[in-house]
MARZALO-857628 format. One record per residue (C-alpha): x, y, z; residue in three letters. Coordinates in pm, whole numbers, plus 50000, padded with zeros to 5 digits. Example, Ala and Ser with C-alpha at 12.3 -4.5 7.8 and 13.67 -1.06 7.14 Angstrom:
residues 2
+-------+-------+-------+---------+
|  east | north |    up | residuo |
+-------+-------+-------+---------+
| 51230 | 49550 | 50780 |     ALA |
| 51367 | 49894 | 50714 |     SER |
+-------+-------+-------+---------+
***
This chain:
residues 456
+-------+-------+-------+---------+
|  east | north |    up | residuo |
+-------+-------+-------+---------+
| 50000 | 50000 | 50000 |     UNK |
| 50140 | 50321 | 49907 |     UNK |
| 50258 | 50599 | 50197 |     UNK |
| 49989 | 50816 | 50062 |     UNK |
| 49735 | 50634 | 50073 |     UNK |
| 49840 | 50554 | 50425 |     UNK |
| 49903 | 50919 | 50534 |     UNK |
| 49559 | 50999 | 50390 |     UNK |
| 49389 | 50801 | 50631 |     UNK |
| 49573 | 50877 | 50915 |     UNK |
| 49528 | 51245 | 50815 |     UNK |
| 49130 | 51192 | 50833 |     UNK |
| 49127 | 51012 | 51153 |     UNK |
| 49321 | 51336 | 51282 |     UNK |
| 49062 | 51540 | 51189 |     UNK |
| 48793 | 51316 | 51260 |     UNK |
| 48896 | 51273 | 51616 |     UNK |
| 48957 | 50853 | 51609 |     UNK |
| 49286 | 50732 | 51751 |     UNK |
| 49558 | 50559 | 51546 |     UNK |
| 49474 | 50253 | 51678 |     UNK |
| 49064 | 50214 | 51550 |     UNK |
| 49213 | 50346 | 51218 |     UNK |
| 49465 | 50049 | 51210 |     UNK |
| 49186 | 49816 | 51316 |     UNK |
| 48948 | 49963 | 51014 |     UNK |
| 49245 | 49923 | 50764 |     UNK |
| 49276 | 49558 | 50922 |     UNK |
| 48913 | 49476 | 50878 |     UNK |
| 48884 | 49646 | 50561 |     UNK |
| 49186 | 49413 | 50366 |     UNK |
| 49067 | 49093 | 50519 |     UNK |
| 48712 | 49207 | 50361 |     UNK |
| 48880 | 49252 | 49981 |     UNK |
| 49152 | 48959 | 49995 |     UNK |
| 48790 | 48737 | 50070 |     UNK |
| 48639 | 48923 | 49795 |     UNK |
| 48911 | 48834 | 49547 |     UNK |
| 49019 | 48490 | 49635 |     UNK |
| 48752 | 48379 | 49806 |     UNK |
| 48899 | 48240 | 50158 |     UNK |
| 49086 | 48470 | 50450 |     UNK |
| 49150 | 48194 | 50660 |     UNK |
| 49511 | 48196 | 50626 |     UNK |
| 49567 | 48562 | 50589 |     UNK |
| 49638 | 48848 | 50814 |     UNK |
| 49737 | 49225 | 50763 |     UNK |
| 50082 | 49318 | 50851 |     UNK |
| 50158 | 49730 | 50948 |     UNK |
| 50518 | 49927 | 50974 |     UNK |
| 50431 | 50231 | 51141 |     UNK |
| 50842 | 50343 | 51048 |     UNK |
| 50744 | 50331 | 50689 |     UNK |
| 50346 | 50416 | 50694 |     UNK |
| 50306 | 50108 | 50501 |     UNK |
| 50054 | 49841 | 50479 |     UNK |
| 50101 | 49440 | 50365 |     UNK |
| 49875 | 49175 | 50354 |     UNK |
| 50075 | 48823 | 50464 |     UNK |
| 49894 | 48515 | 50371 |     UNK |
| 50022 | 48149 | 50430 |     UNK |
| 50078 | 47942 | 50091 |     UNK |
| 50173 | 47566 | 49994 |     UNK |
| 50495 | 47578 | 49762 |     UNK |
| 50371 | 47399 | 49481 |     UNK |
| 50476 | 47353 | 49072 |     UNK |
| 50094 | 47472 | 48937 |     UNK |
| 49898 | 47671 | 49203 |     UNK |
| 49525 | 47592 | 49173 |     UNK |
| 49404 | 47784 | 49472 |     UNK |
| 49559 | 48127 | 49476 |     UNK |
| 49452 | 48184 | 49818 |     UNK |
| 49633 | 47887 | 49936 |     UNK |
| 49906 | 47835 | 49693 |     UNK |
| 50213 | 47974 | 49560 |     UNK |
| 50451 | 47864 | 49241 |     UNK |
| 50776 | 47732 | 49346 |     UNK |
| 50943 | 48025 | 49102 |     UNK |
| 50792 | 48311 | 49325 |     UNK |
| 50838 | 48133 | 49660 |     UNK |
| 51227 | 48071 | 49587 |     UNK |
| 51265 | 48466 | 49499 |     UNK |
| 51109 | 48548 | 49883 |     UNK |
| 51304 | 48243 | 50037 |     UNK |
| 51609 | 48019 | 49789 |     UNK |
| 51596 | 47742 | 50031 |     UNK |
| 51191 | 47656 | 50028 |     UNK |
| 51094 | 47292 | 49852 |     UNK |
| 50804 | 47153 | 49718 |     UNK |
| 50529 | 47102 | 49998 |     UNK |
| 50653 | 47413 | 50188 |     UNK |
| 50460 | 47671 | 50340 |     UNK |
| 50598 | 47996 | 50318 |     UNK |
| 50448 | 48345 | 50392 |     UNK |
| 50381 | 48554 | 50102 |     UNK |
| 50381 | 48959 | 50130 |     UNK |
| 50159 | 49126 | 49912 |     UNK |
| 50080 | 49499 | 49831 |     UNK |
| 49707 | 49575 | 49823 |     UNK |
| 49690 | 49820 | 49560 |     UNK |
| 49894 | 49618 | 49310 |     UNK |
| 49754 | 49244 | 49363 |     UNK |
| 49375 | 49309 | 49431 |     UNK |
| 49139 | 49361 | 49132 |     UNK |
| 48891 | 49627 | 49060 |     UNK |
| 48658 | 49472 | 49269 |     UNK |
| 48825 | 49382 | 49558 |     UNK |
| 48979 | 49760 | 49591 |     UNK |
| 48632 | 49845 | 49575 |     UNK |
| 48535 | 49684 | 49895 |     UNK |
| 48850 | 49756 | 50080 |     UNK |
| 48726 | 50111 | 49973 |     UNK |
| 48367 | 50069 | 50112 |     UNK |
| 48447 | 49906 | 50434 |     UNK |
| 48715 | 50185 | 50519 |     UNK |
| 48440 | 50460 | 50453 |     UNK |
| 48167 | 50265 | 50633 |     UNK |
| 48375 | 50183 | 50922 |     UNK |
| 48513 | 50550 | 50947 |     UNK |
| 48139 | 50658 | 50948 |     UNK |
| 48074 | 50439 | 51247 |     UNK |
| 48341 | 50501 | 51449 |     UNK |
| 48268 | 50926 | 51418 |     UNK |
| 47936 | 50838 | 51572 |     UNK |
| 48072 | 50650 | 51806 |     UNK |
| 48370 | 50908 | 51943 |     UNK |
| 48101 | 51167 | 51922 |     UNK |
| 47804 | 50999 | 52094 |     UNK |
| 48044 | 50920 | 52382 |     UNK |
| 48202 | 51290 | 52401 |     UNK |
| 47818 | 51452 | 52408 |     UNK |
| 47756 | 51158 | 52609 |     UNK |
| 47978 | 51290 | 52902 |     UNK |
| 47851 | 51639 | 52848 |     UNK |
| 47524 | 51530 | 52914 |     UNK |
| 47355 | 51777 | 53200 |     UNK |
| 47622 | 52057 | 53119 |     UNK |
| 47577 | 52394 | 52927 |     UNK |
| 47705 | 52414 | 52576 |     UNK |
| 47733 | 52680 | 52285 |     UNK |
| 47578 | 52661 | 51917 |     UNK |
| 47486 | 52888 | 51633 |     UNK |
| 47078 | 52839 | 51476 |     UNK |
| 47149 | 52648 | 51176 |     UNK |
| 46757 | 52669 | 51105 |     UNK |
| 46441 | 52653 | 51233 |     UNK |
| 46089 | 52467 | 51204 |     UNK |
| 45787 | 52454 | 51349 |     UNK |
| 45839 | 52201 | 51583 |     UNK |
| 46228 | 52272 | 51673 |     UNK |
| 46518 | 52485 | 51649 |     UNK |
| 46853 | 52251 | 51517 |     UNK |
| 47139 | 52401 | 51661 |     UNK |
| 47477 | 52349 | 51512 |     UNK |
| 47708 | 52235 | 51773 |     UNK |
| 47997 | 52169 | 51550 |     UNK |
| 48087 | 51796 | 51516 |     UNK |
| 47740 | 51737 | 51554 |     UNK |
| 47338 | 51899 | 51592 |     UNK |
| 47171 | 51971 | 51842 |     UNK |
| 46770 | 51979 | 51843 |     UNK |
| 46589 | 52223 | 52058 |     UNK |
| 46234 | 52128 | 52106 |     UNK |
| 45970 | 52398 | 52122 |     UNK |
| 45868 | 52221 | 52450 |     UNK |
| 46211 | 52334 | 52581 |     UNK |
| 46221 | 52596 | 52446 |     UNK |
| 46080 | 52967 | 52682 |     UNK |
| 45769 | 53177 | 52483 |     UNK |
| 46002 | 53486 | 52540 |     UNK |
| 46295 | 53353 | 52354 |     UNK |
| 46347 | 53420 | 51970 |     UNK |
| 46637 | 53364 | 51794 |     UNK |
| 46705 | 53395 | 51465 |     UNK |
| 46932 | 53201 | 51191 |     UNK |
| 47330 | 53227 | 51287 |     UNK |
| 47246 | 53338 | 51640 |     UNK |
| 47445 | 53149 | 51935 |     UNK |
| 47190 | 52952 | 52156 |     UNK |
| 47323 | 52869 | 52510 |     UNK |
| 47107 | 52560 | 52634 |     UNK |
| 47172 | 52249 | 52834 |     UNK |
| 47239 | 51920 | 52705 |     UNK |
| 46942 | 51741 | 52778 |     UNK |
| 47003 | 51372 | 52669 |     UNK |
| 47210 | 51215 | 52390 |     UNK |
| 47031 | 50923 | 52158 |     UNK |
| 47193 | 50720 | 51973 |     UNK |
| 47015 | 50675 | 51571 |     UNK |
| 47143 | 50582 | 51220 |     UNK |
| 47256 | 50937 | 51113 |     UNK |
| 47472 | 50974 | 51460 |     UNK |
| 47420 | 51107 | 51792 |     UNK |
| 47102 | 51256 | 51866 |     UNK |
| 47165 | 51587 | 52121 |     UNK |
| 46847 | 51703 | 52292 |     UNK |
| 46898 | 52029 | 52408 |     UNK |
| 46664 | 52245 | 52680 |     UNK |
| 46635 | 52601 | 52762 |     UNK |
| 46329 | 52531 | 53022 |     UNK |
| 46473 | 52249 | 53248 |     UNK |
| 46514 | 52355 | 53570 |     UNK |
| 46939 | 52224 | 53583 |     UNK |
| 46968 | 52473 | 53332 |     UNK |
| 46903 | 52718 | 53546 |     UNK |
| 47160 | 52607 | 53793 |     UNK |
| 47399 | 52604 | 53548 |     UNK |
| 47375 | 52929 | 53505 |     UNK |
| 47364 | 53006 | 53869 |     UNK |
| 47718 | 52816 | 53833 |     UNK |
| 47852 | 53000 | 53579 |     UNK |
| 47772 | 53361 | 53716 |     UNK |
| 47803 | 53310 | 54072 |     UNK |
| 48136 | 53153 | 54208 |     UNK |
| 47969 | 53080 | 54539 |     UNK |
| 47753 | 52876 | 54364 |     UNK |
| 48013 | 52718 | 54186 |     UNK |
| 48207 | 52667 | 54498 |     UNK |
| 47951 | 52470 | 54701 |     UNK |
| 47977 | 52736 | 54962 |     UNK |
| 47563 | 52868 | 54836 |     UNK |
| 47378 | 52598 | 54724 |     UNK |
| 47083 | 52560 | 54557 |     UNK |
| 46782 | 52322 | 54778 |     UNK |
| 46558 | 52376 | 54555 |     UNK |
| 46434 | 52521 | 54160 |     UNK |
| 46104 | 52559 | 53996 |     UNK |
| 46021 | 52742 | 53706 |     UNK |
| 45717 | 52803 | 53465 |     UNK |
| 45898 | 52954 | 53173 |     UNK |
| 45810 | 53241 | 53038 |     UNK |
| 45661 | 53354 | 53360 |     UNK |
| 45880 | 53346 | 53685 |     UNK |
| 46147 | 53133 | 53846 |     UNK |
| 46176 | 53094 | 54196 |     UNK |
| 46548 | 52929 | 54345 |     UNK |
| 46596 | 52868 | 54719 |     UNK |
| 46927 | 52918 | 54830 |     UNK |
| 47108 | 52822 | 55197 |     UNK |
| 47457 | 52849 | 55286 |     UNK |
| 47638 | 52682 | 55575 |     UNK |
| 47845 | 52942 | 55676 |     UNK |
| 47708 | 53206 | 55882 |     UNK |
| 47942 | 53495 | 55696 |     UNK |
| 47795 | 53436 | 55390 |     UNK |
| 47448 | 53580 | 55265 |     UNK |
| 47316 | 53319 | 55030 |     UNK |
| 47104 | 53528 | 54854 |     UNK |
| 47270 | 53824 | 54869 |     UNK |
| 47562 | 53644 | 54675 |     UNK |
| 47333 | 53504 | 54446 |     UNK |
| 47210 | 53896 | 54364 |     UNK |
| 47534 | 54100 | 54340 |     UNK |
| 47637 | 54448 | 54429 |     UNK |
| 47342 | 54659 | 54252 |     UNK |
| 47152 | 54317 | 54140 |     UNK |
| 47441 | 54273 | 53889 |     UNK |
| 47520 | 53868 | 53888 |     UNK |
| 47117 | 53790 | 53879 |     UNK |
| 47076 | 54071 | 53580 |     UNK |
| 47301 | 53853 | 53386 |     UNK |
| 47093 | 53538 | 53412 |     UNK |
| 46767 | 53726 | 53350 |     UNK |
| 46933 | 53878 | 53039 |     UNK |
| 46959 | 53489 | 52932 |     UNK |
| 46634 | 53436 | 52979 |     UNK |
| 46520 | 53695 | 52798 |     UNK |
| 46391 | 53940 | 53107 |     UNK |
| 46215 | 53613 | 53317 |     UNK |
| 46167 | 53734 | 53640 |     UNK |
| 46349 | 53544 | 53896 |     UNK |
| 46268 | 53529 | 54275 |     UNK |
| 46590 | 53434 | 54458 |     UNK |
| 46454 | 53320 | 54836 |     UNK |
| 46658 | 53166 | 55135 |     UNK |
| 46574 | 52835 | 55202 |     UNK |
| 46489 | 52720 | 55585 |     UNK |
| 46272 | 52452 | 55766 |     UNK |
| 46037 | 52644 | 55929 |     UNK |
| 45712 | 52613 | 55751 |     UNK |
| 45595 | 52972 | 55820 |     UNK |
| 45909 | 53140 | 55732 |     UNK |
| 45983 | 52927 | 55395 |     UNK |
| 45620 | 52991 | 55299 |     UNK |
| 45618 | 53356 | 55330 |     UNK |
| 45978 | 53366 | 55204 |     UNK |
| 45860 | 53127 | 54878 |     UNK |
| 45565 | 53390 | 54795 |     UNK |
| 45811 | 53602 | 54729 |     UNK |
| 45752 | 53946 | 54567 |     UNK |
| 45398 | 53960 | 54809 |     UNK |
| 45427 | 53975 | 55187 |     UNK |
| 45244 | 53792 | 55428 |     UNK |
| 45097 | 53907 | 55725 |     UNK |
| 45067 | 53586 | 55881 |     UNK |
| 45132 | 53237 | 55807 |     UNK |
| 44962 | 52971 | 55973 |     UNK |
| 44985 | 52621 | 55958 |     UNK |
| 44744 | 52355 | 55925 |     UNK |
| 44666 | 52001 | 56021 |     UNK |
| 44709 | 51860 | 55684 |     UNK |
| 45030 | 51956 | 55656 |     UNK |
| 44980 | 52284 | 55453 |     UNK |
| 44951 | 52681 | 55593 |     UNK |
| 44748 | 52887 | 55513 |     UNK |
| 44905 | 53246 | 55409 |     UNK |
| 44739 | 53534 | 55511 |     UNK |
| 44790 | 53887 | 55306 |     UNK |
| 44692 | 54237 | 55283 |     UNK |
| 44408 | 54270 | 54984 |     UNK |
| 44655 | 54483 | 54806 |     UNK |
| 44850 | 54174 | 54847 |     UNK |
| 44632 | 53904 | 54709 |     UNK |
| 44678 | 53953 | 54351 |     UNK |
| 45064 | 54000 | 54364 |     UNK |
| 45061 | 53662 | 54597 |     UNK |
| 44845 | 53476 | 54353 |     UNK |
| 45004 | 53569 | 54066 |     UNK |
| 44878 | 53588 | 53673 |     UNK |
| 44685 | 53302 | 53641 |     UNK |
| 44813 | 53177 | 53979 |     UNK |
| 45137 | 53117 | 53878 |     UNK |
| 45321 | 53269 | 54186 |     UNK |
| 45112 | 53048 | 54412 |     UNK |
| 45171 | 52705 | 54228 |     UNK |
| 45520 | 52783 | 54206 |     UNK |
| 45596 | 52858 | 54590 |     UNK |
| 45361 | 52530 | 54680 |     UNK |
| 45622 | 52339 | 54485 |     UNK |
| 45930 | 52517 | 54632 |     UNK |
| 45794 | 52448 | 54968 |     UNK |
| 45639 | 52093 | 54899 |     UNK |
| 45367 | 52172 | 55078 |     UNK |
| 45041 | 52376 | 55015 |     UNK |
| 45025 | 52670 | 55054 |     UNK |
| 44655 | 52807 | 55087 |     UNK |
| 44692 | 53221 | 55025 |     UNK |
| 44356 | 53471 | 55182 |     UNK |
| 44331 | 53791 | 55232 |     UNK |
| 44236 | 53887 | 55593 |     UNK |
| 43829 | 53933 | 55549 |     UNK |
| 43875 | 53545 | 55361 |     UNK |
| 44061 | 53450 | 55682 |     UNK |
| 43797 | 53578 | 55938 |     UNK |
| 43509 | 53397 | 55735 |     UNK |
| 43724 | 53084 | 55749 |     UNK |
| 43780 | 53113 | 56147 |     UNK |
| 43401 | 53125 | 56179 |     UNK |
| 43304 | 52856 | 55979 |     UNK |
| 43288 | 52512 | 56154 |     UNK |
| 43575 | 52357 | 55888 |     UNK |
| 43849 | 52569 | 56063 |     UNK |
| 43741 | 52477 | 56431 |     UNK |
| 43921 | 52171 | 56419 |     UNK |
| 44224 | 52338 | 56311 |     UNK |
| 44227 | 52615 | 56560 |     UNK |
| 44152 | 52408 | 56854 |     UNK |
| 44443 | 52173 | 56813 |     UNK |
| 44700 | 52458 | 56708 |     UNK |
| 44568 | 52685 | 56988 |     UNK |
| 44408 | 52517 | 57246 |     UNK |
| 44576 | 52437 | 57588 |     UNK |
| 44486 | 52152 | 57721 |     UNK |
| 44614 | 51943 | 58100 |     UNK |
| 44477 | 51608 | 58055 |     UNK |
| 44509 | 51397 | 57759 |     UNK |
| 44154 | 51361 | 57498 |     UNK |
| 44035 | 51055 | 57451 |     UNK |
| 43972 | 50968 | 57131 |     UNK |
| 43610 | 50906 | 57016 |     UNK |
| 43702 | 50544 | 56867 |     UNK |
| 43702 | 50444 | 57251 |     UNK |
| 43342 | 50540 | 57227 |     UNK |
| 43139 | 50216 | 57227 |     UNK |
| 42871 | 50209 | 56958 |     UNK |
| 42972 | 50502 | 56762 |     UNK |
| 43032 | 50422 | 56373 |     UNK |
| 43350 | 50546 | 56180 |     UNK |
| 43100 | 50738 | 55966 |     UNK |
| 42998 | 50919 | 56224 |     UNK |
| 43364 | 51002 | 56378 |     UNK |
| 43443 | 51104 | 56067 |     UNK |
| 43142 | 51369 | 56057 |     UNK |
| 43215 | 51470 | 56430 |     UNK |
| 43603 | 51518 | 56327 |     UNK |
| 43457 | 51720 | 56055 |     UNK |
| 43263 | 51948 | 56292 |     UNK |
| 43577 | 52027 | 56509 |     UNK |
| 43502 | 51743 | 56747 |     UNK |
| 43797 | 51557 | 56786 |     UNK |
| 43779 | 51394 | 57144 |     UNK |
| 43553 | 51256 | 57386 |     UNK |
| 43585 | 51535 | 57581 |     UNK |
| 43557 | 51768 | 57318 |     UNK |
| 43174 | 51572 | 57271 |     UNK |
| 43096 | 51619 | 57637 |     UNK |
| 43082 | 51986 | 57594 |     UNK |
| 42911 | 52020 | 57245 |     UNK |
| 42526 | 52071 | 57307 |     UNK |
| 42216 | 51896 | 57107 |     UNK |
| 42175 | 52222 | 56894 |     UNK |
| 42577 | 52245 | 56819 |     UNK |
| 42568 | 51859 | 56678 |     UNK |
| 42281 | 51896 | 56416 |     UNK |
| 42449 | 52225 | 56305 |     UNK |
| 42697 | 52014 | 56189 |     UNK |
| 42713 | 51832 | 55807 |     UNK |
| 42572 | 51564 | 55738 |     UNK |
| 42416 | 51537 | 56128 |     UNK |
| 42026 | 51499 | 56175 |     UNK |
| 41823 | 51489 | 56462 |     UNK |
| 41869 | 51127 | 56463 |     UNK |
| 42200 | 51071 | 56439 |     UNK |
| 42254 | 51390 | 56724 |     UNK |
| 42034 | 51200 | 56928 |     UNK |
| 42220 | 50871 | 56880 |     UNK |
| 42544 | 50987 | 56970 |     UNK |
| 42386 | 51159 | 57280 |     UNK |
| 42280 | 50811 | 57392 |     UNK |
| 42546 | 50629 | 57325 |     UNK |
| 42781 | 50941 | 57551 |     UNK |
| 42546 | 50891 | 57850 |     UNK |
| 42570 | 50497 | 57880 |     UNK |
| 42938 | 50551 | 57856 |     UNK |
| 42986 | 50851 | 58082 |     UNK |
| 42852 | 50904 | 58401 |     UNK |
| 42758 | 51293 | 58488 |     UNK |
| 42547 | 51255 | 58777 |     UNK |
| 42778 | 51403 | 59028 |     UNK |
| 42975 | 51671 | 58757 |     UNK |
| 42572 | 51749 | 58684 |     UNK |
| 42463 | 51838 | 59021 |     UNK |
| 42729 | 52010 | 59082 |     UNK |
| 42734 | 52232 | 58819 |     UNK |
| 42317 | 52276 | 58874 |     UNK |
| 42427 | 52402 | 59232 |     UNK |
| 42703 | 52656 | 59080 |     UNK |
| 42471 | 52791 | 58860 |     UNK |
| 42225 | 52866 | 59076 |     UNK |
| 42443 | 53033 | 59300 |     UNK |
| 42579 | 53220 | 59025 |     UNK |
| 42208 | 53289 | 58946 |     UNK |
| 42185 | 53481 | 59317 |     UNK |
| 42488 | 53601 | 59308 |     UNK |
| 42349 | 53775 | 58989 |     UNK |
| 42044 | 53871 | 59134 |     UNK |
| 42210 | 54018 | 59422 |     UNK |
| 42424 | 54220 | 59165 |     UNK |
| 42113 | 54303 | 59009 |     UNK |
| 41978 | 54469 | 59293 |     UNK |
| 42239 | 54640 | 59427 |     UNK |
| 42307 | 54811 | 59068 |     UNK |
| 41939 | 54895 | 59085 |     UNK |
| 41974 | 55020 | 59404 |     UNK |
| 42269 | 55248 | 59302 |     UNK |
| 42036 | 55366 | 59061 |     UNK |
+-------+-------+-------+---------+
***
């Protein structure tokens, strides 16, 4: 095989990225391929390289004989004396042969096809597995062109597609324009690596929180949590471990300059940078972030209930409620927002007894619960719990009148729990007693009465 020819595929696997070594091993492959293709049999050949001269030889194993039948196994006695004097009859000697000169048309042709074929794979290959490891990371590319669906981004050795699903409503690029995106997952298919990119995912975001903020970068802010409706708002808690360090002060810059940058990449998304803590209260009121809240209280299901000025409520809501969904899933919790005439109408309805007696209520003795209550059905403790009654005791001091004002209670049903309280409790004494006190507190009153009149 000529040095050129040699040098000339070495030269494209330099540009092409593929180590010397796959290059030999496509050369390899590629001979075998066409010494099959023109004798017919490669059992007994093999591919021979000097890397000092850049040269290529195939070596194949041959019977010395006087006519040679089989080409691919036999060699005339003439040409095997000129590689070796001494050989007889019945040798086996190995015969060197240059590719270009002793294959045909045909078999040059393969050699040719297999070489460009396997050249083609390995590209793929060396640049699936370099996007492969980029996967998650930011990377740079120019709009090659657009359609409906996607922009294709030319990322050099390969493209990039940018769904419109990751791509933000705001953003518009046109053709030639770098893109900036995140590389969302690499597929391999037939015409090479598939590169998904994403503008909306929220790790894209925290790569850019990497790139512009070396706290970030550093570990010594991190990021707990990100959420993001694009287009509309991002929120990002931050927390640092280090007491000398404001995490989102860091995050902002002197004069809001680090977080301009990022909101210049998103094409003027507003971005709500909030500290992150534990508390409920605090995180809530810090996730609803630009509104204030009053007063955050939480509930028994695990949510709180936010309450804001009515100047406030809009702002906290957000357009179409975006603000609110987005601080519920900072949090992970709900986050229920009122304003403080919704909040009063909630305290006085009987839904938000239950809550405010077990948040508020002080009790010395511990309740009983009413599943210790013989006779009385789940359905019903589930109506009771309903109501704000969550104990025994708390049924001891709820009147007839009180139970049927509660859902789903009738007379019946008021009257059956009623029953079923007195054969389990005995007041007789706590009755009396309490008939006596308020009697006295009846002439006690009177007495009051009369001396007021009196004073009169």
């Amino acid at each position: 095989m000529s040095i050129n020819f040699f040098e000339a595929l070495h030269q494209i696997a330099t540009e092409k990225g593929i180590p010397r070594e796959m290059i030999e091993e496509i050369v390899d492959s590629a001979m075998i391929s066409a010494y099959k293709k023109q004798y017919g049999s490669n059992t007994n050949v093999r591919v021979v390289f000097d890397r000092d001269r850049n040269t290529v030889k195939i070596v194949s194993r041959k019977m010395v004989v006087n006519s040679p039948r089989n080409r691919a196994e036999e060699v005339y006695v003439g040409d095997a004396r000129r590689v070796n004097p001494e050989v007889r009859l019945g040798d086996e000697i190995d015969v060197e042969e240059n590719p270009l000169e002793s294959f045909g048309r045909i078999a040059a042709q393969t050699a040719k096809q297999v070489i460009i074929q396997k050249i083609k794979e390995a590209e793929k290959n060396i640049v699936y597995n370099e996007f492969k490891d980029k996967e998650g990371d930011l990377i740079n590319g120019y709009l090659q062109r657009k359609t409906k669906d996607a922009i294709f981004v030319d990322l050099g050795k390969t493209e990039g597609i940018l769904p419109a699903r990751e791509q933000s409503p705001l953003e518009h690029f046109k053709t030639g324009e770098r893109i900036k995106a995140l590389v969302l997952a690499v597929q391999k298919n037939t015409k090479g690596p598939g590169v998904v990119l994403s503008r909306t995912n929220p790790k894209f975001i925290q790569r850019l929180f990497e790139m512009e903020i070396p706290e970030v970068y550093d570990g010594v802010v991190k990021i707990a949590n990100i959420v993001r409706e694009p287009g509309l708002r991002t929120k990002v808690a931050v927390t640092s471990e280090r007491d000398d360090i404001d995490s989102v002060g860091a995050c902002v810059g002197m004069k809001g300059i680090r977080i301009q940058s990022i909101v210049r990449e998103l094409e003027g998304e507003k971005i709500d940078i909030v500290e992150w803590v534990n508390d409920k209260k605090i995180m809530a009121s810090n996730a609803l972030t630009p509104a204030r809240a009053r007063e955050v209280i939480e509930t028994r299901t695990g949510g709180v209930i936010a309450v804001v000025e009515k100047e406030q409520y809009k702002l906290a809501i957000g357009k179409q409620g975006h603000n609110a969904r987005l601080a519920t899933r900072l949090c992970g919790f709900e986050i229920d927002i009122k304003t403080e005439e919704q909040y009063r109408e909630f305290l006085s309805s009987s839904e938000s007894r239950a809550m405010v007696e077990q948040l508020f209520a002080q009790k010395d003795v511990e309740e009983t619960p009413l599943e210790e209550l013989p006779g009385l059905e789940p359905r019903i403790i589930k109506l009771l719990e309903a109501g704000g009654i969550l104990s025994v005791e708390d049924l001891v001091e709820t009147s007839y009148e009180d139970l049927i004002k509660i859902d789903g209670i009738g007379e019946k049903t008021a009257k059956k729990i009623l029953d079923i309280l007195a054969e389990s409790i005995d007041f007789e004494e706590e009755g009396e007693a309490a008939g006596k006190g308020q009697e006295g507190d009846t002439e006690e009153g009177n007495g009051k009465e009369k001396e007021t009149g009196a004073q009169e």
